[in-house]
mmCIF file of the N, C-alpha and C atoms, coordinates in Angstrom:
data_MODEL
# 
_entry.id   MODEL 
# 
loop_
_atom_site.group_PDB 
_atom_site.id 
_atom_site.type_symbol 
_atom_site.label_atom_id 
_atom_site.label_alt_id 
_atom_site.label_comp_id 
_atom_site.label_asym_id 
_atom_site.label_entity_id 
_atom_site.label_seq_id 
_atom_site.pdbx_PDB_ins_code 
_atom_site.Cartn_x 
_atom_site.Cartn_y 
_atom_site.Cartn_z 
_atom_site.occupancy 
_atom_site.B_iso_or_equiv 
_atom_site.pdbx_formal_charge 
_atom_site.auth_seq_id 
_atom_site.auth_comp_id 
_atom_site.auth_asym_id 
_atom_site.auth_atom_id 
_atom_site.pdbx_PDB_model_num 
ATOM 1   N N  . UNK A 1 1  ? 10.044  6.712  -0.026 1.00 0.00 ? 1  UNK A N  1 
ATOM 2   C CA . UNK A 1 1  ? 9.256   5.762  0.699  1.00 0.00 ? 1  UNK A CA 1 
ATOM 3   C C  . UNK A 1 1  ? 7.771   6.115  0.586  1.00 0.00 ? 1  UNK A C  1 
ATOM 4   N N  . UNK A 1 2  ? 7.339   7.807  0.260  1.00 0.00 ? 2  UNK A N  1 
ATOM 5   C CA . UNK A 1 2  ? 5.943   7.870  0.309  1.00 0.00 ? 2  UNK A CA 1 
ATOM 6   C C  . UNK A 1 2  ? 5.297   7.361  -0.516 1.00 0.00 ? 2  UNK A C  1 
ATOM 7   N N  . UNK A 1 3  ? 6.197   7.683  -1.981 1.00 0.00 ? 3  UNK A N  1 
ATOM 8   C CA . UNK A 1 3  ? 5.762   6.788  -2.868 1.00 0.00 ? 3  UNK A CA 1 
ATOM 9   C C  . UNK A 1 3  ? 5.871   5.339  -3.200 1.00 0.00 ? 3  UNK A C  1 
ATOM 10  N N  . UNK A 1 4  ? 6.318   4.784  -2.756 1.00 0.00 ? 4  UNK A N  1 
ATOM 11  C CA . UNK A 1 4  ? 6.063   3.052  -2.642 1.00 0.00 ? 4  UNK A CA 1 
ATOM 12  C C  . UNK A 1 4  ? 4.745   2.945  -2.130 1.00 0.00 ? 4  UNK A C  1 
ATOM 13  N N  . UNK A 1 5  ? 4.490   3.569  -0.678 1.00 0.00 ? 5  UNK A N  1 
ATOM 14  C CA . UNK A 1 5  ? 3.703   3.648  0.385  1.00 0.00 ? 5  UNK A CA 1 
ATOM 15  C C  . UNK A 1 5  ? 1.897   3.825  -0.692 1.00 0.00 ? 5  UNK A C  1 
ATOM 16  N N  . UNK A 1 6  ? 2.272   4.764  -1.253 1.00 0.00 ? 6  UNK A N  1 
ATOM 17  C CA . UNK A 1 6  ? 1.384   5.155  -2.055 1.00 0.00 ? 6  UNK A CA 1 
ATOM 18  C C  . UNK A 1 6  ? 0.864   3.917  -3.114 1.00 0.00 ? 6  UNK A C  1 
ATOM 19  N N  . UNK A 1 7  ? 2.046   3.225  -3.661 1.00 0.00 ? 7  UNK A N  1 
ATOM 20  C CA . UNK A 1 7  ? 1.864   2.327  -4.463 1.00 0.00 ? 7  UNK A CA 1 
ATOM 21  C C  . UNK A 1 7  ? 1.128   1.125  -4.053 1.00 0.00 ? 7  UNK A C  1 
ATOM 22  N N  . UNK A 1 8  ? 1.582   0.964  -2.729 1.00 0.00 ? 8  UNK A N  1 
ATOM 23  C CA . UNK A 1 8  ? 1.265   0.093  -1.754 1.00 0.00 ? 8  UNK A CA 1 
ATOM 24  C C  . UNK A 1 8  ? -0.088  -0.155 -1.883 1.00 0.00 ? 8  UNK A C  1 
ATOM 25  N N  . UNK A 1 9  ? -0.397  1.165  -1.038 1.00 0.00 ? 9  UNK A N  1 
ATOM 26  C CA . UNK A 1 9  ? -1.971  1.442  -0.988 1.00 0.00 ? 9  UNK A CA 1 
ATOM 27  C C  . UNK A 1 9  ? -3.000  1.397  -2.402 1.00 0.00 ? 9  UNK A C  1 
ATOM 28  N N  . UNK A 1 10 ? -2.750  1.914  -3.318 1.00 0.00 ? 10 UNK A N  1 
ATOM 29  C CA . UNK A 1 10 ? -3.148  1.461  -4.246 1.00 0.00 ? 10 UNK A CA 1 
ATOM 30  C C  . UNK A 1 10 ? -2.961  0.250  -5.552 1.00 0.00 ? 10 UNK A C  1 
ATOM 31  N N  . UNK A 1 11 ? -2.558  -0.589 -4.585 1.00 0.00 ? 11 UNK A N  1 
ATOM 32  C CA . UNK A 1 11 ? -2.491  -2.139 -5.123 1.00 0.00 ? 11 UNK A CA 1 
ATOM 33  C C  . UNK A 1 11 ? -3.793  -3.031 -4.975 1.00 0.00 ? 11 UNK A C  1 
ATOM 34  N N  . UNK A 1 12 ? -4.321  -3.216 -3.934 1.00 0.00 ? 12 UNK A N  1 
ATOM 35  C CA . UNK A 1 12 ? -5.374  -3.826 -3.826 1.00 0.00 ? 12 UNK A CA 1 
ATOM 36  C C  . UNK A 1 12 ? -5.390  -4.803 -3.081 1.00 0.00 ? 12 UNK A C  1 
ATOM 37  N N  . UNK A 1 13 ? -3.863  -5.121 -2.875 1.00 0.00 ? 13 UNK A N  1 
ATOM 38  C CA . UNK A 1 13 ? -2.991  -6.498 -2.471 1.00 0.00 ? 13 UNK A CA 1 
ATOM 39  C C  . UNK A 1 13 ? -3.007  -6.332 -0.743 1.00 0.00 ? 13 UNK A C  1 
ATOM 40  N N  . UNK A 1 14 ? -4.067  -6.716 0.172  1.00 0.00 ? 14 UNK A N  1 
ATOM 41  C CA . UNK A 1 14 ? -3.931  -7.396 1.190  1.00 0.00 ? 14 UNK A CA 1 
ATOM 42  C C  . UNK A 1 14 ? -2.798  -7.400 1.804  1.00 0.00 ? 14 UNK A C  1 
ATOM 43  N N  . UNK A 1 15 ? -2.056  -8.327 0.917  1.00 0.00 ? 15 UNK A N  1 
ATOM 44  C CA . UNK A 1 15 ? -0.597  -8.923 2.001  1.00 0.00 ? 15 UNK A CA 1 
ATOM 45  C C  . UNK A 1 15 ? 0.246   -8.080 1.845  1.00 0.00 ? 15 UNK A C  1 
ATOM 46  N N  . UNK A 1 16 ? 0.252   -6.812 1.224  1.00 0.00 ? 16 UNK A N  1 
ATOM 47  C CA . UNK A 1 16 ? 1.049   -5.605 1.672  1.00 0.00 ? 16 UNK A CA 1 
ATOM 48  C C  . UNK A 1 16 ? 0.871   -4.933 2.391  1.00 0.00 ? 16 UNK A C  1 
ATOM 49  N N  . UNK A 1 17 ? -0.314  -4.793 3.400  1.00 0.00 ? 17 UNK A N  1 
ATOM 50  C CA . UNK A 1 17 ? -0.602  -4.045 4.368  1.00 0.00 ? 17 UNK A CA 1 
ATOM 51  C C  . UNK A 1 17 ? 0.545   -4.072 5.682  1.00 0.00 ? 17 UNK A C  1 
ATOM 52  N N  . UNK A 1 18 ? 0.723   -5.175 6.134  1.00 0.00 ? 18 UNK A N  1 
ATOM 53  C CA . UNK A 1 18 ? 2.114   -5.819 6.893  1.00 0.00 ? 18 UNK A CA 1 
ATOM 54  C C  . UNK A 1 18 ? 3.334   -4.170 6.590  1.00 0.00 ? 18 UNK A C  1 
ATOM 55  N N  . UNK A 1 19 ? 3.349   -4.294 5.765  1.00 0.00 ? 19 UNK A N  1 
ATOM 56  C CA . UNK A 1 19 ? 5.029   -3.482 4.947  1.00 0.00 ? 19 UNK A CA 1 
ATOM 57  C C  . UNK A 1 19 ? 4.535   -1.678 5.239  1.00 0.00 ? 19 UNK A C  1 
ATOM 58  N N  . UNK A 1 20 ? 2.928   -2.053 4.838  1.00 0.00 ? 20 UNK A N  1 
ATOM 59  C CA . UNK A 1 20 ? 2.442   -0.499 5.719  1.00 0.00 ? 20 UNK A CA 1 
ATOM 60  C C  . UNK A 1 20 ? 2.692   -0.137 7.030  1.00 0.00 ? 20 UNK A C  1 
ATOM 61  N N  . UNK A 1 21 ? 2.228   -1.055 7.638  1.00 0.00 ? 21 UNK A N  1 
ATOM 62  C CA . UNK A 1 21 ? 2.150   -0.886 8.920  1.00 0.00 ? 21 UNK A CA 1 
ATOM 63  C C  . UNK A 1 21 ? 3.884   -1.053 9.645  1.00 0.00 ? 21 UNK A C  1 
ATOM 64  N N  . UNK A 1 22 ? 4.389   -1.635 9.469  1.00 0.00 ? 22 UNK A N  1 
ATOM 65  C CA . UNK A 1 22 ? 5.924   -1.482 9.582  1.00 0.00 ? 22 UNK A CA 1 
ATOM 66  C C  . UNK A 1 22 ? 6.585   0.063  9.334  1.00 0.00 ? 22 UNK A C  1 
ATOM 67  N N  . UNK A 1 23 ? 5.404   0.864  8.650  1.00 0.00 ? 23 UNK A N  1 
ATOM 68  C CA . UNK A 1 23 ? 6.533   2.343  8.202  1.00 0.00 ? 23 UNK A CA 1 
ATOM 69  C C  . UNK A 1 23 ? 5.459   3.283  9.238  1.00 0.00 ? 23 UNK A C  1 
ATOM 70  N N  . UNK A 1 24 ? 5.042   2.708  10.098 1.00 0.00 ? 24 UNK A N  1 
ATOM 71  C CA . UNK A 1 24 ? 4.084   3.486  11.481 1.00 0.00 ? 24 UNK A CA 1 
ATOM 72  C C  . UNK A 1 24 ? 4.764   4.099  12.164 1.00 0.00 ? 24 UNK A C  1 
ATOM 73  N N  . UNK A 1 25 ? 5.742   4.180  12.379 1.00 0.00 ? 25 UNK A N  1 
ATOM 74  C CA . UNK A 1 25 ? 6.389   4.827  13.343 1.00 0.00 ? 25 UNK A CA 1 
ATOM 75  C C  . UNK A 1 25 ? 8.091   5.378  12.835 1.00 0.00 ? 25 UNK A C  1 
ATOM 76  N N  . UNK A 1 26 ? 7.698   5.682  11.387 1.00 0.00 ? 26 UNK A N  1 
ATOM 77  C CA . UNK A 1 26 ? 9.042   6.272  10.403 1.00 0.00 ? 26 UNK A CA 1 
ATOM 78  C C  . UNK A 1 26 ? 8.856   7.288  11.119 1.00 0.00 ? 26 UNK A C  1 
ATOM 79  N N  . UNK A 1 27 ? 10.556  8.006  10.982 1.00 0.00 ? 27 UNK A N  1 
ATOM 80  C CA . UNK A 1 27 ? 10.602  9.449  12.140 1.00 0.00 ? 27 UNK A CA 1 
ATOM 81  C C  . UNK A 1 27 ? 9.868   10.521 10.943 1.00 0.00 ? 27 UNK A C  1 
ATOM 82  N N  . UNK A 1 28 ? 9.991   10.530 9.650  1.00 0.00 ? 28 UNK A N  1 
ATOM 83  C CA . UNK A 1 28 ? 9.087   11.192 8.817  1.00 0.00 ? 28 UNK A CA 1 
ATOM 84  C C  . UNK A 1 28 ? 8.280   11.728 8.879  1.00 0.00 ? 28 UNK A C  1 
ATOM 85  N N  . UNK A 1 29 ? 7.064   12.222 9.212  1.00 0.00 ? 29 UNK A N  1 
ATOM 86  C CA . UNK A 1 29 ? 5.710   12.404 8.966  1.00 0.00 ? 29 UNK A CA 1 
ATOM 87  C C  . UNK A 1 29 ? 5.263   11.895 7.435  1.00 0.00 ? 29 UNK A C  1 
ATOM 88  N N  . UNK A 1 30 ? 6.032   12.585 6.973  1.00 0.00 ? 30 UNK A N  1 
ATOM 89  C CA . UNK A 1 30 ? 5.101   12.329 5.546  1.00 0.00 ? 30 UNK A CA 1 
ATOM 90  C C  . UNK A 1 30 ? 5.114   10.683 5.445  1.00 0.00 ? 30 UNK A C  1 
ATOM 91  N N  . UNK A 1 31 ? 6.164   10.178 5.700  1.00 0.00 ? 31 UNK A N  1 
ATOM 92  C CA . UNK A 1 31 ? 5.996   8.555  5.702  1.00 0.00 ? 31 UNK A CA 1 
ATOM 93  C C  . UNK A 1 31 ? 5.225   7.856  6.480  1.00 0.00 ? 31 UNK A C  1 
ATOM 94  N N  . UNK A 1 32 ? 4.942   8.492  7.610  1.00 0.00 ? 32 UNK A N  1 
ATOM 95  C CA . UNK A 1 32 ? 3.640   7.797  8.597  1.00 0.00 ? 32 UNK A CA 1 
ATOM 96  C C  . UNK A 1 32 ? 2.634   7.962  8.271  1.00 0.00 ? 32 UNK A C  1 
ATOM 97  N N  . UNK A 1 33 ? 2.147   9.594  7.421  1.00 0.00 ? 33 UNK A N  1 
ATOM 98  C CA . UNK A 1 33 ? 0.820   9.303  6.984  1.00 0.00 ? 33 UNK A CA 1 
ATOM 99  C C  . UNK A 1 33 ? 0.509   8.614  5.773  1.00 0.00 ? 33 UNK A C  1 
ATOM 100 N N  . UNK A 1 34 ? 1.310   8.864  5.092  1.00 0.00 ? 34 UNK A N  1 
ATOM 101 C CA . UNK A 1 34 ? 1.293   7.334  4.379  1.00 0.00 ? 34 UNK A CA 1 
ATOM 102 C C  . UNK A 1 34 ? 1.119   6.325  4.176  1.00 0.00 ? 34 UNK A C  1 
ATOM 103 N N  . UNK A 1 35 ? 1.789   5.748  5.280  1.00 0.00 ? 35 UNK A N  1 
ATOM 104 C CA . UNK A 1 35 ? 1.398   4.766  5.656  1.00 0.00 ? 35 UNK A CA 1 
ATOM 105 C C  . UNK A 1 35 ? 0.326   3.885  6.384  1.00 0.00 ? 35 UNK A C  1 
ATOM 106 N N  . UNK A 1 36 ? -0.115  5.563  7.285  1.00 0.00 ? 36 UNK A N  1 
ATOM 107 C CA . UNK A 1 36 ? -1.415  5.117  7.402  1.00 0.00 ? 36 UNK A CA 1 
ATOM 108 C C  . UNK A 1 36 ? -2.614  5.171  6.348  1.00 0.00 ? 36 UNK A C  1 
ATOM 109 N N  . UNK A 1 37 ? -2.377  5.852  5.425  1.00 0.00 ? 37 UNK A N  1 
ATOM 110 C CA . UNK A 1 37 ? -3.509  5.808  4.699  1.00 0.00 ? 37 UNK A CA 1 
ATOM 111 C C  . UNK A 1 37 ? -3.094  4.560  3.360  1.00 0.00 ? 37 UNK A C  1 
ATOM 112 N N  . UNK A 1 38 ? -2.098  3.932  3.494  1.00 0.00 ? 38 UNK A N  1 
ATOM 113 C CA . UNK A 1 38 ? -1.753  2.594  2.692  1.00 0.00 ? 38 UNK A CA 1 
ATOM 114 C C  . UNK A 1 38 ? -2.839  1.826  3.548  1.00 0.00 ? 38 UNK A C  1 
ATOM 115 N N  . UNK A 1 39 ? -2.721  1.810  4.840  1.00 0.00 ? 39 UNK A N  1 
ATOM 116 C CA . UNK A 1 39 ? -3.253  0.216  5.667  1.00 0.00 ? 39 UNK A CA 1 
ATOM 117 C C  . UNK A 1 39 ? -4.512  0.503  5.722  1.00 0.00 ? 39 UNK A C  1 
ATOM 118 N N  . UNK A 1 40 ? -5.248  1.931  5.745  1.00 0.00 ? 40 UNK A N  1 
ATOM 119 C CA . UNK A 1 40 ? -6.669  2.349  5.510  1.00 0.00 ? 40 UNK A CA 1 
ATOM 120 C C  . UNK A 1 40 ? -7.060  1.518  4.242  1.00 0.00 ? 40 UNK A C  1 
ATOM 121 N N  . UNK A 1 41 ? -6.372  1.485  3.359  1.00 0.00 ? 41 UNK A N  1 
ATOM 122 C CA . UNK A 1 41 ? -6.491  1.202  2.252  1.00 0.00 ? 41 UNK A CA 1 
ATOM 123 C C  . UNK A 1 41 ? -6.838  -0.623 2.093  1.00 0.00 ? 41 UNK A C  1 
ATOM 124 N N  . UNK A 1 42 ? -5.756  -1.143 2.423  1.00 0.00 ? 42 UNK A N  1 
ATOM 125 C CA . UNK A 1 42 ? -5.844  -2.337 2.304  1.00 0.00 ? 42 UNK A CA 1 
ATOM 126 C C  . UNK A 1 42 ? -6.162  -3.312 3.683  1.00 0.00 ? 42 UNK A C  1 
ATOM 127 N N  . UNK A 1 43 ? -6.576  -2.687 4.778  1.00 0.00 ? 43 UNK A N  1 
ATOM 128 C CA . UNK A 1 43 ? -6.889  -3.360 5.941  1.00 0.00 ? 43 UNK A CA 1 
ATOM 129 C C  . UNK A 1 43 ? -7.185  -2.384 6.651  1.00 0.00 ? 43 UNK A C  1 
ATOM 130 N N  . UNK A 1 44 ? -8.735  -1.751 6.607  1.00 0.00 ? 44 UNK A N  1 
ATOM 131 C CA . UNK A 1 44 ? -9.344  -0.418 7.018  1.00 0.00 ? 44 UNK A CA 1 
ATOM 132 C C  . UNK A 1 44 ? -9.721  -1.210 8.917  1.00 0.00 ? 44 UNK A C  1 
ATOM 133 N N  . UNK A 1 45 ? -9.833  -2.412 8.943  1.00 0.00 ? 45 UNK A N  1 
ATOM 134 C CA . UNK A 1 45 ? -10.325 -2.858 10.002 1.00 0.00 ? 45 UNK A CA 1 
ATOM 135 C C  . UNK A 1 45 ? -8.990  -2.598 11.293 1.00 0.00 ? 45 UNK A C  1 
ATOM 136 N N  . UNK A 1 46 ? -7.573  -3.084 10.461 1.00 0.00 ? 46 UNK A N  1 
ATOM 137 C CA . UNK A 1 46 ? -6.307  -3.202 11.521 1.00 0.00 ? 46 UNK A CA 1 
ATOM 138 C C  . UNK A 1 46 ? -6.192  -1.394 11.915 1.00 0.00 ? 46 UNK A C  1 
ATOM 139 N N  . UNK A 1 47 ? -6.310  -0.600 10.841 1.00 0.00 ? 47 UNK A N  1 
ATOM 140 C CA . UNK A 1 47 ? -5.815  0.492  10.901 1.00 0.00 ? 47 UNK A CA 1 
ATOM 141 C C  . UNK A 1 47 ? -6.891  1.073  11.870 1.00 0.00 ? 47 UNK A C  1 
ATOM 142 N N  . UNK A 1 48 ? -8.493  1.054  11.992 1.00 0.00 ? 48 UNK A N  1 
ATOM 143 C CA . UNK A 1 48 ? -9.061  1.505  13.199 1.00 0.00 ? 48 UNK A CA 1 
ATOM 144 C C  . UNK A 1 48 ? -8.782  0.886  14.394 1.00 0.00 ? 48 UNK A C  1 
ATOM 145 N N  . UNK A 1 49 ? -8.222  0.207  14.500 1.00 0.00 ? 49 UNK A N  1 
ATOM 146 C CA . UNK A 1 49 ? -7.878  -0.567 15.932 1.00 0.00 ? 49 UNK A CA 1 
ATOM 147 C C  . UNK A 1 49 ? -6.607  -0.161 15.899 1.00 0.00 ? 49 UNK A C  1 
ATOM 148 N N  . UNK A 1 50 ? -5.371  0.403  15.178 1.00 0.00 ? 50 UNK A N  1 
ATOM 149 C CA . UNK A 1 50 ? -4.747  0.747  15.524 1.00 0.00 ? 50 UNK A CA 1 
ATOM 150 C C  . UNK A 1 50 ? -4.958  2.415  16.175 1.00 0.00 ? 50 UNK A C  1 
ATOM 151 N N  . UNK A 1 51 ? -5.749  2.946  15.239 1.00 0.00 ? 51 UNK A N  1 
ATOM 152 C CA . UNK A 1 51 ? -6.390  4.144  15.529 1.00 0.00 ? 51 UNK A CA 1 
ATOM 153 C C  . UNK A 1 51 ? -6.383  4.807  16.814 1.00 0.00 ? 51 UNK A C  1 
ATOM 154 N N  . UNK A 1 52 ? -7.244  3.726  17.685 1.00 0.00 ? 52 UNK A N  1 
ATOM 155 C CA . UNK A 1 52 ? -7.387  4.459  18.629 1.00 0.00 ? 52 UNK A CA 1 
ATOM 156 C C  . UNK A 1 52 ? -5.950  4.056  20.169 1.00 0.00 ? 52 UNK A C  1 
ATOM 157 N N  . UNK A 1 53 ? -4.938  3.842  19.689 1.00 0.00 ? 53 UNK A N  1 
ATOM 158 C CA . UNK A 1 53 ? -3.710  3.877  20.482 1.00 0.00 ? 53 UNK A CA 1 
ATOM 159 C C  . UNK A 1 53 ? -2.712  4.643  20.108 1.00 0.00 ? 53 UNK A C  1 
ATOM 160 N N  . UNK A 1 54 ? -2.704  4.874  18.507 1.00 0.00 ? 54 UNK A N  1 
ATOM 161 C CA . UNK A 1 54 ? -1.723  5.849  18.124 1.00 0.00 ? 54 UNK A CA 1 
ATOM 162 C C  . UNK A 1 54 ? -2.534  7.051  17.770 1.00 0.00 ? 54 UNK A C  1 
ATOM 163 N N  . UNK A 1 55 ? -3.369  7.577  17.550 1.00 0.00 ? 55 UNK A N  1 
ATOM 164 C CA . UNK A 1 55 ? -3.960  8.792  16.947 1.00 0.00 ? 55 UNK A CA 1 
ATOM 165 C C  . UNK A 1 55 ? -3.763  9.556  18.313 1.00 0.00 ? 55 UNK A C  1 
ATOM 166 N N  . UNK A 1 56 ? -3.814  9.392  20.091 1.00 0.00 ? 56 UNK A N  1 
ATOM 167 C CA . UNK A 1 56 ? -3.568  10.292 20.595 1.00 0.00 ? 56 UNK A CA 1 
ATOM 168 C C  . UNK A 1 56 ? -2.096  10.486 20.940 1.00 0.00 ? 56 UNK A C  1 
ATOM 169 N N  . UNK A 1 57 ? -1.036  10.026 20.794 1.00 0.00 ? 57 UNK A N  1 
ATOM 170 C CA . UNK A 1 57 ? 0.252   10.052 21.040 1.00 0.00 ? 57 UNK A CA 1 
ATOM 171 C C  . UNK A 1 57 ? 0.923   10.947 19.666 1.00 0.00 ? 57 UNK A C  1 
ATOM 172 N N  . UNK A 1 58 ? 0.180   10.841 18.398 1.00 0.00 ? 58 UNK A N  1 
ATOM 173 C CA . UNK A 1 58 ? 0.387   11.431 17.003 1.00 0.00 ? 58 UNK A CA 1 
ATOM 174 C C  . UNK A 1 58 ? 0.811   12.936 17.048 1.00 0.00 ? 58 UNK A C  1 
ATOM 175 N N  . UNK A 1 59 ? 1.638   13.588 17.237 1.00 0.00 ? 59 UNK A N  1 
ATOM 176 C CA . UNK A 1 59 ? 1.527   15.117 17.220 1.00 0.00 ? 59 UNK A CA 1 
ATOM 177 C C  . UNK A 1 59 ? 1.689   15.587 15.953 1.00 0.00 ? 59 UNK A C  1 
ATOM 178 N N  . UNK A 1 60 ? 1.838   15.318 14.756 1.00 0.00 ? 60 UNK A N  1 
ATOM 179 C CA . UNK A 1 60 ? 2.234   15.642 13.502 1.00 0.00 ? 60 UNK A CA 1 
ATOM 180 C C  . UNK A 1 60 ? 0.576   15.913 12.931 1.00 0.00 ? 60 UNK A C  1 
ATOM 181 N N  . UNK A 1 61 ? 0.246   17.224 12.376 1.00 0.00 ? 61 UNK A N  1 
ATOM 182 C CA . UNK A 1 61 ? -1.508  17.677 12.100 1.00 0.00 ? 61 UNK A CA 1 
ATOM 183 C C  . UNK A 1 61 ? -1.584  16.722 10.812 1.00 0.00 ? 61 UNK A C  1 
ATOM 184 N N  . UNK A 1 62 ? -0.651  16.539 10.022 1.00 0.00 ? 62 UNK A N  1 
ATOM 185 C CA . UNK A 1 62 ? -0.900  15.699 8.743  1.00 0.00 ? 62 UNK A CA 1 
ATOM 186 C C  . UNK A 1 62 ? -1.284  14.278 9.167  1.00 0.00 ? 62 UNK A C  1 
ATOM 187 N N  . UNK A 1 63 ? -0.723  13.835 10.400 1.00 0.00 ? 63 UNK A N  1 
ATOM 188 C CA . UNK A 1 63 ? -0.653  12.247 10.139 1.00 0.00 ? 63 UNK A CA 1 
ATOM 189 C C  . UNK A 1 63 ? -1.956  11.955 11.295 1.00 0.00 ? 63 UNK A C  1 
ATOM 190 N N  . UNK A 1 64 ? -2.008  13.036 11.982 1.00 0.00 ? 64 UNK A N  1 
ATOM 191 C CA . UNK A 1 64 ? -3.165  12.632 13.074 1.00 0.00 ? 64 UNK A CA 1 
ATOM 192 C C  . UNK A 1 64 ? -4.776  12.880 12.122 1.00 0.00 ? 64 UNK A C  1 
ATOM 193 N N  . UNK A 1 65 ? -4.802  13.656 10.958 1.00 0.00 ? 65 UNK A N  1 
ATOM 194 C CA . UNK A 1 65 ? -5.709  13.635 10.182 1.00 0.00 ? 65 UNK A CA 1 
ATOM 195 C C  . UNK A 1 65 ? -6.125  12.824 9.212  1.00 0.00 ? 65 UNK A C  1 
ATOM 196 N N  . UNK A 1 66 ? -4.924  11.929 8.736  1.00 0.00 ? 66 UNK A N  1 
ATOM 197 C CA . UNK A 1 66 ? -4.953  10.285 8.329  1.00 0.00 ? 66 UNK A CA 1 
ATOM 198 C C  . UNK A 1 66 ? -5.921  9.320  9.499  1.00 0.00 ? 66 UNK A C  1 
ATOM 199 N N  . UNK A 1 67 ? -4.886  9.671  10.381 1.00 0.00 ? 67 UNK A N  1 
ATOM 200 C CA . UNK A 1 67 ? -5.824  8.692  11.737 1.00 0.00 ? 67 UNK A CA 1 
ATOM 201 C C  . UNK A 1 67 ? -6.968  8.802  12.017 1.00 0.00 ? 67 UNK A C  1 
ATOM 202 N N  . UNK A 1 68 ? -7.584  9.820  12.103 1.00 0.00 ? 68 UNK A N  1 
ATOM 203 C CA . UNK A 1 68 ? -8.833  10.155 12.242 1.00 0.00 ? 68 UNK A CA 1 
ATOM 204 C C  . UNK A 1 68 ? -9.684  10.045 11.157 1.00 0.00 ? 68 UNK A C  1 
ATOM 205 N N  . UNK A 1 69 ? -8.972  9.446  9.892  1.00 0.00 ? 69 UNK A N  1 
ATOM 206 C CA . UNK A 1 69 ? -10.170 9.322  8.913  1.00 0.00 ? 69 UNK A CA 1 
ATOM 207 C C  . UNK A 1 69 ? -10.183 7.559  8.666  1.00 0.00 ? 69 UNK A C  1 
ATOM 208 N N  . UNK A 1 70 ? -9.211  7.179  9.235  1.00 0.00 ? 70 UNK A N  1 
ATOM 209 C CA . UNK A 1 70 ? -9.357  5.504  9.680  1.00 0.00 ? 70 UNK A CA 1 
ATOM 210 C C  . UNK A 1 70 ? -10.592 5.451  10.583 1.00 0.00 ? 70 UNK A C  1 
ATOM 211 N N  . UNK A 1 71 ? -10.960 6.242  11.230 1.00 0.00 ? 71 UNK A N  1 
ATOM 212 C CA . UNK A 1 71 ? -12.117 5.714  12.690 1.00 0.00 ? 71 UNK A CA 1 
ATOM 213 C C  . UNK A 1 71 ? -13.652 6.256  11.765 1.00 0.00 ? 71 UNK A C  1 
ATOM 214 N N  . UNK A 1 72 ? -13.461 6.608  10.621 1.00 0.00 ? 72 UNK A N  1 
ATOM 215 C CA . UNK A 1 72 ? -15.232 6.962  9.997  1.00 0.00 ? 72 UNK A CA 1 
ATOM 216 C C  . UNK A 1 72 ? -15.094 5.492  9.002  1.00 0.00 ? 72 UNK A C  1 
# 
């Protein structure tokens, strides 16, 4: 899944951001940060507004460091 996620993100394609944001809350880590840095990717605006509701509930150091690079 990271790698789709990955693929995702480097598509360019907008209307895959949706399919990112759907893998937000995979029990994974590696698939959540992923995914957050897919929707950074293709909808940097949804992913800071998601930012600041999930980045403090995040306990995983990999995926809360995705989150925090959505809010620069």
């Amino acid at each position: 899944m990271r790698n789709v996620l990955i693929a995702i993100g480097n598509s360019g394609e907008p209307a895959l951001a949706g399919e990112a944001e759907r893998l937000l809350d995979d029990p994974s880590p590696l698939v959540r940060g992923a995914a957050v840095w897919a929707l950074r990717r293709l909808a940097g605006d949804r992913a800071r507004t998601l930012a600041a509701s999930r980045l403090p509930a995040e306990s995983d150091p990999t995926v809360v460091e995705e989150w925090s690079a959505a809010l620069t």
